[in-house]
C-alpha positions as a Python dict, from the first residue, in 0.01 Angstrom:
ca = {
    (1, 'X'): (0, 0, 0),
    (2, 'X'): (-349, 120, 108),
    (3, 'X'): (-426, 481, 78),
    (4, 'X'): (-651, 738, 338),
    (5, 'X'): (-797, 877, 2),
    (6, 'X'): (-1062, 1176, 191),
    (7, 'X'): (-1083, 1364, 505),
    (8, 'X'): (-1347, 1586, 529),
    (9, 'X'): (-1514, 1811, 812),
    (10, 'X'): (-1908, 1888, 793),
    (11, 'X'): (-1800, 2251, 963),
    (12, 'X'): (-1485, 2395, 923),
    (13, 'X'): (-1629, 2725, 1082),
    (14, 'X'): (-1835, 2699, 1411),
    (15, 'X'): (-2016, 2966, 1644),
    (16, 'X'): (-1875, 3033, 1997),
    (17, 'X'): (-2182, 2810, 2123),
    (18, 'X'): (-2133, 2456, 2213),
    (19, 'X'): (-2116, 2272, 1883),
    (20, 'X'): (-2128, 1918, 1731),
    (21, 'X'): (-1836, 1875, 1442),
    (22, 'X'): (-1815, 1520, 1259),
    (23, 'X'): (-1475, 1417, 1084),
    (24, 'X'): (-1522, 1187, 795),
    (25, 'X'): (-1246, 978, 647),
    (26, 'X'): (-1235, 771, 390),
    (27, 'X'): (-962, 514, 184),
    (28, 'X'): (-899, 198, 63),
    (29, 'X'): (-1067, -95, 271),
    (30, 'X'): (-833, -209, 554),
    (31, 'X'): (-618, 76, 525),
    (32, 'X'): (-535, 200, 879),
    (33, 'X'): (-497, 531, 1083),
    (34, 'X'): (-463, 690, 1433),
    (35, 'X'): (-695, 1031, 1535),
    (36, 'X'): (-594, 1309, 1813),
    (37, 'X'): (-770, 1633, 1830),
    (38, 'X'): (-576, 1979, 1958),
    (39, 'X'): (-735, 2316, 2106),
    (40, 'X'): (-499, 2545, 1965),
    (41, 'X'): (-489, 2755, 2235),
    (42, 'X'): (-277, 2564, 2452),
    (43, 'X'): (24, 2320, 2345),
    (44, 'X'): (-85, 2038, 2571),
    (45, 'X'): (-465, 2026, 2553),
    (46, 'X'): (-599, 1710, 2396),
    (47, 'X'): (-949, 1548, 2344),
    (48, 'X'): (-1049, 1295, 2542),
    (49, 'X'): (-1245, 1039, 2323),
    (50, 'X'): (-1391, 846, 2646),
    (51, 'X'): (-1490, 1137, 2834),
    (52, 'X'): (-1554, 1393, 2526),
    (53, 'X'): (-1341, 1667, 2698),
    (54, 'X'): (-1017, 1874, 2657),
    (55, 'X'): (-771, 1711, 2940),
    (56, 'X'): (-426, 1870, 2990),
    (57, 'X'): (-292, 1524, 3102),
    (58, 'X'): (-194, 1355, 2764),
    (59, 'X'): (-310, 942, 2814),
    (60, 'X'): (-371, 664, 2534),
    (61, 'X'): (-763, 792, 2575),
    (62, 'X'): (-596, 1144, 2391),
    (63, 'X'): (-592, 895, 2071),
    (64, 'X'): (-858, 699, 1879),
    (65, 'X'): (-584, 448, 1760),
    (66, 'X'): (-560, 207, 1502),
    (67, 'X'): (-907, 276, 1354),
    (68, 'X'): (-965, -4, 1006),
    (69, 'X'): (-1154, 138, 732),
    (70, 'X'): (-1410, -9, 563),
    (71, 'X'): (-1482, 256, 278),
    (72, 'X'): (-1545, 529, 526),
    (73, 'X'): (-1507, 614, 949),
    (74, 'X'): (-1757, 879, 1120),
    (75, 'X'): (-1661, 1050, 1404),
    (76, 'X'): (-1834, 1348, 1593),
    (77, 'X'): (-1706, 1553, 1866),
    (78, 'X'): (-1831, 1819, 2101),
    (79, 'X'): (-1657, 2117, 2122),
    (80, 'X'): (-1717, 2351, 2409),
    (81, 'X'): (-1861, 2701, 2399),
    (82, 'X'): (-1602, 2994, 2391),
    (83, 'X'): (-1406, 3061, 2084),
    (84, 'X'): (-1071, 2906, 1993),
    (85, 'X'): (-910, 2699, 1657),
    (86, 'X'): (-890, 2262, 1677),
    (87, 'X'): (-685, 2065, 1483),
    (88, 'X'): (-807, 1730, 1364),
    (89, 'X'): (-432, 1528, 1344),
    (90, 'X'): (-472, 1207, 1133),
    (91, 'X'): (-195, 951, 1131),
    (92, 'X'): (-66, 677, 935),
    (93, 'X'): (223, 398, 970),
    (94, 'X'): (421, 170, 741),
    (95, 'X'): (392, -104, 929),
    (96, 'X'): (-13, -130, 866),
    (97, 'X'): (70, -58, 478),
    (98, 'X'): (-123, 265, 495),
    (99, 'X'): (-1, 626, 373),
    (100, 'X'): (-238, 916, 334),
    (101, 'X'): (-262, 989, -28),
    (102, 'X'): (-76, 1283, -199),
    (103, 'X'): (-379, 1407, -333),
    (104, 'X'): (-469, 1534, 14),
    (105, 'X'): (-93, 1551, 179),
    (106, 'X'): (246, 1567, 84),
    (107, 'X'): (324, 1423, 404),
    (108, 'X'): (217, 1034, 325),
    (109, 'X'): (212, 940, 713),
    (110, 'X'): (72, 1309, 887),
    (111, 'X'): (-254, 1556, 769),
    (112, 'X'): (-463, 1817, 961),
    (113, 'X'): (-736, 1979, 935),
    (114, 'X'): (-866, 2299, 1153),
    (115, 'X'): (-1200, 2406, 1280),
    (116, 'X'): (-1239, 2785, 1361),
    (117, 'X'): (-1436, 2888, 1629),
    (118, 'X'): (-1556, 3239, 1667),
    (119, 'X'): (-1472, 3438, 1971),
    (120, 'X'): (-1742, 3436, 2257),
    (121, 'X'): (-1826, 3815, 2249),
    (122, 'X'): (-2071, 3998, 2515),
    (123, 'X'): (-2277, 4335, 2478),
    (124, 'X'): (-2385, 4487, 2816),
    (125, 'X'): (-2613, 4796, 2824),
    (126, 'X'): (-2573, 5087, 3077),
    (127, 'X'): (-2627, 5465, 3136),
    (128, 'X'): (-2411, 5715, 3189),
    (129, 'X'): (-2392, 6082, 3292),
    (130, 'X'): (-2136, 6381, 3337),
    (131, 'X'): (-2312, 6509, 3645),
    (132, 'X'): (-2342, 6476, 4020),
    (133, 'X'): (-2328, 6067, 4042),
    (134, 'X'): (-2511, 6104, 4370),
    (135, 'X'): (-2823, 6247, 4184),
    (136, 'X'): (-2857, 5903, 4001),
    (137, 'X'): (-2909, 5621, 4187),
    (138, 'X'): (-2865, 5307, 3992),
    (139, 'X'): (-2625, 5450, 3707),
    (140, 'X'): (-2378, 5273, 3557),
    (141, 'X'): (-2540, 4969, 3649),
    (142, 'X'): (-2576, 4693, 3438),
    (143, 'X'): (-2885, 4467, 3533),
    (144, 'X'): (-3247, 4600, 3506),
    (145, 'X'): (-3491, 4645, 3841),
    (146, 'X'): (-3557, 4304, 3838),
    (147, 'X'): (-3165, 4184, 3893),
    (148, 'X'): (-3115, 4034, 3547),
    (149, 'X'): (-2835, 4110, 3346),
    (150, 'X'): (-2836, 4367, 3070),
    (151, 'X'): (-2605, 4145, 2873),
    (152, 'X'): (-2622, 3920, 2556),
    (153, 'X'): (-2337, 3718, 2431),
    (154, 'X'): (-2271, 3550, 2100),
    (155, 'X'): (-2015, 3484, 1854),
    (156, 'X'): (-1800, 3795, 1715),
    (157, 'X'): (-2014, 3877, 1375),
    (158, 'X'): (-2318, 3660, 1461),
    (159, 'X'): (-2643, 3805, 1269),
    (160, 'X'): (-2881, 3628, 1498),
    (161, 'X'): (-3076, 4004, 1587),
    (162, 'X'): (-3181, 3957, 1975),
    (163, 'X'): (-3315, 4194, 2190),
    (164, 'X'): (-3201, 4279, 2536),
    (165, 'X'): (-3496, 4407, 2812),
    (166, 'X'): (-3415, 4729, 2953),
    (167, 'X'): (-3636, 4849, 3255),
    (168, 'X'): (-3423, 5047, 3473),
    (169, 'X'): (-3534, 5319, 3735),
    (170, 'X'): (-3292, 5639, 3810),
    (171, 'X'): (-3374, 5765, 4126),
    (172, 'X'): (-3230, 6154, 4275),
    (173, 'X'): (-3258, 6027, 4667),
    (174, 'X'): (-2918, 5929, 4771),
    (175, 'X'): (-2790, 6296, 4901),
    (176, 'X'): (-2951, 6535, 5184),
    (177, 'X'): (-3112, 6785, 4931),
    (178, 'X'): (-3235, 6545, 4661),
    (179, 'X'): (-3477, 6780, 4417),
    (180, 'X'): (-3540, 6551, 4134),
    (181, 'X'): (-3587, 6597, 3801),
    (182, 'X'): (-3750, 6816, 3582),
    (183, 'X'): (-4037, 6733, 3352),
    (184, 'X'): (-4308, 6865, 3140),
    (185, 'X'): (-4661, 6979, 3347),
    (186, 'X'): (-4934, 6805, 3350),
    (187, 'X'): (-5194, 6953, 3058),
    (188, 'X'): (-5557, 6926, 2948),
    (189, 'X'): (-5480, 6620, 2775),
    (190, 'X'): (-5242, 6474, 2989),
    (191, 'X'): (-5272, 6428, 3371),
    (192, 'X'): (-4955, 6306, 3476),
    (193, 'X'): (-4565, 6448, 3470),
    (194, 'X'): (-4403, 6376, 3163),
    (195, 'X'): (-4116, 6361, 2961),
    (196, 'X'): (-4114, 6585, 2638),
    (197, 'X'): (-4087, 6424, 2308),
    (198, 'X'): (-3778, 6611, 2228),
    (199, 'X'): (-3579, 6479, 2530),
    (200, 'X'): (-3687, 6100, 2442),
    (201, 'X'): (-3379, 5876, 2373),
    (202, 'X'): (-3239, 5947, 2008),
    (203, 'X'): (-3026, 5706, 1835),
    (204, 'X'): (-2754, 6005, 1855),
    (205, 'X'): (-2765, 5928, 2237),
    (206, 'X'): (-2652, 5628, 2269),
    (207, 'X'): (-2255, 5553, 2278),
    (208, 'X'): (-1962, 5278, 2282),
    (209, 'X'): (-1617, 5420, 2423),
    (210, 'X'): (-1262, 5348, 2350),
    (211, 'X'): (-996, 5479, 2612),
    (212, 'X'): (-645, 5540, 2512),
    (213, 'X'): (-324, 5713, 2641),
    (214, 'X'): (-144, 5967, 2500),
    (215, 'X'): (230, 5941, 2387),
    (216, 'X'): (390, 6276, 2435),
    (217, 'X'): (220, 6614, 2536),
    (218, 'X'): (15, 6888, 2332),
    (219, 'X'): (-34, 7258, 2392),
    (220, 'X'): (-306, 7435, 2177),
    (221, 'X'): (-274, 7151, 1917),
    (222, 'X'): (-526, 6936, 1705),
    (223, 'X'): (-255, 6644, 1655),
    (224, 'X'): (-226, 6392, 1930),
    (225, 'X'): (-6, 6104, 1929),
    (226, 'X'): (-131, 5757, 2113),
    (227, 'X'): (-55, 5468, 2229),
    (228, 'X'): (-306, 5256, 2009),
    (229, 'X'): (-540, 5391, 1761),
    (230, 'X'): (-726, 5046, 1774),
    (231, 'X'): (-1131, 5098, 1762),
    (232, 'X'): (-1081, 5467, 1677),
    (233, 'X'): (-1306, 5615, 1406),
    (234, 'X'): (-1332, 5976, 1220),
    (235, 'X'): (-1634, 6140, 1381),
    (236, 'X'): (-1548, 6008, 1753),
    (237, 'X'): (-1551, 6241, 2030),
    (238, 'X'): (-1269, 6333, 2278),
    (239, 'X'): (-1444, 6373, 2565),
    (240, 'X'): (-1188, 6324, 2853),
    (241, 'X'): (-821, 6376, 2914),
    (242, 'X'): (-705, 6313, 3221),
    (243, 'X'): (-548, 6623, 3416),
    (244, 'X'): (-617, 6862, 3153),
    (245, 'X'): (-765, 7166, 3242),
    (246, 'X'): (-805, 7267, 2851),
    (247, 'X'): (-993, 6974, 2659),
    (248, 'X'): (-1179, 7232, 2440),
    (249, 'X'): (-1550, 7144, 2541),
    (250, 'X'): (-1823, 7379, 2488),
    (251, 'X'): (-2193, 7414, 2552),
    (252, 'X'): (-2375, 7248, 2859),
    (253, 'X'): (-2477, 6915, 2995),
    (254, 'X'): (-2685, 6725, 2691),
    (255, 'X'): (-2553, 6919, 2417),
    (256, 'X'): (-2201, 6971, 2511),
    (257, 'X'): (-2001, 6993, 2173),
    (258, 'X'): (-1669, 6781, 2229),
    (259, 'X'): (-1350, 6792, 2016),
    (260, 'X'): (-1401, 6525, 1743),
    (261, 'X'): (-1169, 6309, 1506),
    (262, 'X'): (-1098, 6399, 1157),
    (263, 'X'): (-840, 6218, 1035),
    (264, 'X'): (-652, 5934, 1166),
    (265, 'X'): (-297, 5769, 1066),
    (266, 'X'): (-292, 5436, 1159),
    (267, 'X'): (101, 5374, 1115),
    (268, 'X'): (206, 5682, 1290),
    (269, 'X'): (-64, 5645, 1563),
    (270, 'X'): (-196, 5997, 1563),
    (271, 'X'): (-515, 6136, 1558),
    (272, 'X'): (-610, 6514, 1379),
    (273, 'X'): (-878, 6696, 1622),
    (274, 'X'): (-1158, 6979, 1494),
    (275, 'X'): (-986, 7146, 1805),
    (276, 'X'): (-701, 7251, 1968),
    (277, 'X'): (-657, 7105, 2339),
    (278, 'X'): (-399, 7047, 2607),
    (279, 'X'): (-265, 6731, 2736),
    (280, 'X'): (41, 6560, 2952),
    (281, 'X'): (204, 6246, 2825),
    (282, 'X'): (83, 5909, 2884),
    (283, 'X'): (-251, 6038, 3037),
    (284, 'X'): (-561, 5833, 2967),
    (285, 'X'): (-814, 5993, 2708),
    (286, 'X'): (-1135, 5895, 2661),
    (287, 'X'): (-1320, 5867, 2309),
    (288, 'X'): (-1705, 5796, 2253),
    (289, 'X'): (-1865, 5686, 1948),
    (290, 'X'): (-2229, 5853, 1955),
    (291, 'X'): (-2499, 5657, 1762),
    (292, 'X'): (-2530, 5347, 1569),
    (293, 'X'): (-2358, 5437, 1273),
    (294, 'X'): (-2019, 5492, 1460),
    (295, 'X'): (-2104, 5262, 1721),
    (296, 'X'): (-2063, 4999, 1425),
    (297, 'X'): (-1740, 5142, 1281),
    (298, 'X'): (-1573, 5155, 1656),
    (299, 'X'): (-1691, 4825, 1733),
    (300, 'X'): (-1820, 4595, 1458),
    (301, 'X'): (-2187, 4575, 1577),
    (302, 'X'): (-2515, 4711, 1449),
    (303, 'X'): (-2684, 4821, 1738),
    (304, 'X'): (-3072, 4980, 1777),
    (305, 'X'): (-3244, 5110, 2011),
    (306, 'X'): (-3637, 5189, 2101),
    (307, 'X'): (-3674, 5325, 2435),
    (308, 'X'): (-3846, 5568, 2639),
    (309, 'X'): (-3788, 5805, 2977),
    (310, 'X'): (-4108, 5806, 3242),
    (311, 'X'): (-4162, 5996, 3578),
    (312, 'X'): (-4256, 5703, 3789),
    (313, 'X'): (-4348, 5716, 4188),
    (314, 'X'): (-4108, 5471, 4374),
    (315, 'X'): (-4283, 5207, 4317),
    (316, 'X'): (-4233, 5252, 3899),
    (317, 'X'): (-4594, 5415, 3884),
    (318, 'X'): (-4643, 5601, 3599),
    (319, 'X'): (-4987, 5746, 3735),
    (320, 'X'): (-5018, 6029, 3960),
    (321, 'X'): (-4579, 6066, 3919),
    (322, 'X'): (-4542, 6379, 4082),
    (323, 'X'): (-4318, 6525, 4375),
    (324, 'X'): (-4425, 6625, 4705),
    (325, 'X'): (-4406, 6835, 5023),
    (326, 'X'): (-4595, 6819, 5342),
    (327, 'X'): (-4685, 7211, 5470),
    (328, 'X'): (-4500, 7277, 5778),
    (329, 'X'): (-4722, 7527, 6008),
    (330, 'X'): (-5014, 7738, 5873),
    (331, 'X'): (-4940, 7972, 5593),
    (332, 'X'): (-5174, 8300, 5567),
    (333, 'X'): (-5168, 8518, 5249),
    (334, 'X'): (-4749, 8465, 5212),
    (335, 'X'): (-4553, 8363, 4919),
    (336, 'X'): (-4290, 8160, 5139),
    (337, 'X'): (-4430, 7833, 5279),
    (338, 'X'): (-4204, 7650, 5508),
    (339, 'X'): (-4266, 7233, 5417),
    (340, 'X'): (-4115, 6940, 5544),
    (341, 'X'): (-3901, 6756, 5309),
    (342, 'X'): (-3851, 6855, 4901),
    (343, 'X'): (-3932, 6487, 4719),
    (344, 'X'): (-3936, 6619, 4362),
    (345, 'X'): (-3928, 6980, 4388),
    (346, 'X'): (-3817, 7244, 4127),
    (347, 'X'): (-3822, 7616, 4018),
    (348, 'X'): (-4094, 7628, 3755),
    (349, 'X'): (-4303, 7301, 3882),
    (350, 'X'): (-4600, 7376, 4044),
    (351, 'X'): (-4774, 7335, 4341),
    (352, 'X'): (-5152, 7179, 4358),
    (353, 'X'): (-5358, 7102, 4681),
    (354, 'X'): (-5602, 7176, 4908),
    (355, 'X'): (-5614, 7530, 4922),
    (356, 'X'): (-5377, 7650, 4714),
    (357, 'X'): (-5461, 7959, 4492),
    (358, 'X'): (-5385, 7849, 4105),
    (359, 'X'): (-5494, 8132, 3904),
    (360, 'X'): (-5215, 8390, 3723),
    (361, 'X'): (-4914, 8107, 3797),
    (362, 'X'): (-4988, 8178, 4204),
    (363, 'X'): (-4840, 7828, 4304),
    (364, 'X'): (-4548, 7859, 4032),
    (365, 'X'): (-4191, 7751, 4253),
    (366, 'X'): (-3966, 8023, 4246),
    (367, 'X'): (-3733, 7962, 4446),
    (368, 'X'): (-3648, 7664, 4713),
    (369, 'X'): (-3421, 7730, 5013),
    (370, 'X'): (-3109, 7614, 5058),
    (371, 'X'): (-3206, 7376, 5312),
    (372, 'X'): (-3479, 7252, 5190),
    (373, 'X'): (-3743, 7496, 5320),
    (374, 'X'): (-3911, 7692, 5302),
    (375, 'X'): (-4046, 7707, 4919),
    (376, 'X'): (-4149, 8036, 4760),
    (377, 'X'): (-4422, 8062, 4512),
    (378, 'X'): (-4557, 8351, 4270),
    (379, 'X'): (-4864, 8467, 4446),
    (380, 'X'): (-5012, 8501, 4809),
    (381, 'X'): (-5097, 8133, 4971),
    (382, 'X'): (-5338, 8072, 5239),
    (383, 'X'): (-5306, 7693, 5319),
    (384, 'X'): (-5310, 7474, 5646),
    (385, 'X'): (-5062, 7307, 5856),
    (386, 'X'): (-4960, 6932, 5744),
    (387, 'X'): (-5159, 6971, 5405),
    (388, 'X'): (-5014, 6730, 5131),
    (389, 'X'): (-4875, 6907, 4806),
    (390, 'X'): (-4840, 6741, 4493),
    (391, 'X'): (-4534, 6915, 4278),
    (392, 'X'): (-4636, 6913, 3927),
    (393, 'X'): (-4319, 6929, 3654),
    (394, 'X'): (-4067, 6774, 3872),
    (395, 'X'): (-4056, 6408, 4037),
    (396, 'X'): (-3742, 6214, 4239),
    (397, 'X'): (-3782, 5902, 3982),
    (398, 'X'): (-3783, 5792, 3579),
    (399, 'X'): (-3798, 5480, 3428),
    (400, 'X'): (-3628, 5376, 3124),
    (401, 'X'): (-3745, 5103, 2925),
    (402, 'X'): (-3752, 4947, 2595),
    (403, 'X'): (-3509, 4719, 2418),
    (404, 'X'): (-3181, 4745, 2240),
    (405, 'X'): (-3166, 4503, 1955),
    (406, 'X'): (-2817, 4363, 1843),
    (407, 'X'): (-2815, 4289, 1466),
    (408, 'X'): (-2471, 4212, 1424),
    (409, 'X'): (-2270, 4140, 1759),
    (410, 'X'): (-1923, 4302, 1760),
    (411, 'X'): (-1568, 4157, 1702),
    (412, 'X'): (-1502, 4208, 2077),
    (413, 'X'): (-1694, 4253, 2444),
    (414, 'X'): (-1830, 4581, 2456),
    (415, 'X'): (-2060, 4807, 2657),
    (416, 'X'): (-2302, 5053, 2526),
    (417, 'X'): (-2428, 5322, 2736),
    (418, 'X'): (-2699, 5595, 2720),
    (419, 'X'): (-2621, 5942, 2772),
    (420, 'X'): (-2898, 6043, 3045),
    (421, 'X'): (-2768, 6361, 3019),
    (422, 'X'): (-2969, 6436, 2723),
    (423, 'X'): (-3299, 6355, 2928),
    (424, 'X'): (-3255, 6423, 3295),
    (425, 'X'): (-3218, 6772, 3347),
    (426, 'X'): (-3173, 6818, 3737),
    (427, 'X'): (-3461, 7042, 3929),
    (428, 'X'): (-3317, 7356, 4056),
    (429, 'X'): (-3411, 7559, 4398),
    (430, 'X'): (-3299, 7904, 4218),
}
């Protein structure tokens, strides 16, 4: 009797990438075997050794049969991108005086052997705000100016560091009174609008989220019972339950201080909070994990992140980024100047153009009508009809750019979002 003495894989563990995988067996010379090849993940699915494909229709081109061998057989395979587990199944029959040796099986006619491949797992990059949608164009999107894709994908755990290009433009012009956004004056040193160094995205600004439902209702209580407890980590924040008019959130937009995790119990599926809430049963909660260092306990990945906020014009100019009006009707010695349109106009900008008076804070922005006009200003202006004013501290646009590097990609599909809330503070009229 001849014996199949080694079967041997050069990969038993594969990315989710399209991969080569050779199968090497080896035995006594003559001895004789049959070779089929399984995706796991379905109880039909067979490879196709003429067309080097998975077919659900099972034919005699499913099995490399009756292979002879003459100290050793090579065979390599391609296995398609996404992430699953294949079974190499090796046969042998009596009547070719061949068993597989019981060094390797204790099954003399049947062995297997598995290739794991990891999961195909993407990371998509957005923003995110609590405010007024309306006042930013383009949020939640997730594909940069350009139309390509803020996405990467990989295999769950990869280490392969890649960067993802982020240059995305925010814009305040979709609703009737659209004032913009507030930035830091132009100085000595600087000439344009900018964005103070203190607003600039912070790692602690960045988040992943994890939405849940509750399991039975809470009054005034820092234990909540849910559904799943899967991706939840101690130091998460509860930022969101749905139909609650008590969710124990203080502060204001950017540094709002949200109810966080302190303890979790995995087998009882409840969650200790620093505070003491309100909820319904089975309504949807919403957790965040803010910066990296959560970020990777939520989700598995090692994220970074080096980007920056500009004042742009809308054409992603970063020179001469400021708002403007357009005078509407002569103004003589008044405070109150009626304009035509408010493209990046806020209390505390101020205005610069021909005529205007500058000295003492004279064309500081007090206050802008609710309609959009007039504008009213700190000292006495004496400026002409149709006269062009550029509105310094405030602008209707900001680009955000840099890259987001993924170290370690996560153990699932995920989407990380920046908080814009920590950097675009809405112009006011009051």
């Amino acid at each position: 009797m001849k014996n199949i003495t080694g079967v041997r894989l050069n990969n038993t563990k594969i990315s989710s990438k399209v991969n080569k995988v050779t199968i090497s067996v080896s035995g006594d010379t003559g001895a004789v075997f049959s070779l089929q090849l399984k995706d796991s993940s379905s109880p039909n699915k067979f490879y196709n050794f003429i067309t080097n494909a998975f077919t659900n229709t099972f034919t005699s081109e499913n099995t490399l049969s009756n292979i002879t061998v003459n100290g050793s057989f090579d065979k390599t395979v391609v296995l398609p991108a996404g992430g699953s587990a294949y079974k190499f199944l090796l046969f042998t029959y009596p009547e070719f005086e061949t068993e597989i040796s019981n060094s390797i099986s204790s099954n003399s006619g049947f062995y297997s052997v598995e290739v794991i491949q990891a999961k195909q797992v993407g990371v998509r990059f957005s923003t995110s705000s609590d405010q007024t949608a309306a006042s930013f164009v383009g949020l939640g999107a997730f594909t940069n100016n350009d139309s390509t894709a803020m996405k990467l994908d990989d295999s769950a755990g990869a280490t392969s560091s890649r960067n993802m290009r982020i240059s995305k433009t925010l814009s305040d012009t979709s609703d009737s009174f659209a004032l913009g956004y507030k930035y830091t004056l132009p100085s000595a040193t600087n000439n344009k609008n900018s964005l103070a160094d203190s607003l600039q995205p912070k790692d602690k600004d960045f988040f992943t989220a994890v939405t849940g439902q509750t399991n039975g209702t809470g009054t005034d209580s820092t234990s909540m019972i849910l559904d799943s407890v899967d991706g939840l980590v101690i130091g998460m924040s509860l930022v969101d339950i749905a139909d609650s008019s008590d969710e124990e959130q203080s502060g204001t937009l950017g540094v709002l201080t949200y109810p966080t995790i302190t303890d979790i119990d995995t087998n009882a599926k409840t969650i200790t909070l620093s505070a003491a809430p309100d909820w319904g049963d089975d309504k949807a909660v919403v957790f965040r994990a803010y910066g990296s260092d959560l970020m990777s306990k939520s989700t598995g990945g090692l994220f970074s992140f080096d980007l920056t906020v500009t004042p742009v014009t809308s054409g992603n100019s970063k020179i001469n980024n400021f708002g403007q009006v357009v005078v509407n009707g002569d103004v003589s010695a008044s405070t109150s100047i009626a304009v035509d349109g408010v493209s990046g106009v806020s209390v505390g900008s101020k205005i610069i153009g021909s005529g205007v008076t500058t000295s003492s804070n004279a064309n500081l922005i007090t206050a802008v009508h609710g309609s959009g006009t007039p504008i009213t200003v700190t000292g006495a202006q004496t400026i002409k009809d149709n006269t062009v004013l550029r509105v310094h501290g405030s602008s209707t646009y900001a680009l955000i750019e840099g890259t987001m590097t993924v170290s370690i990609f996560p153990t699932d599909s995920v989407d990380v979002y920046y908080d814009i809330d920590r950097a675009f503070i809405l112009a006011t009229n009051s």
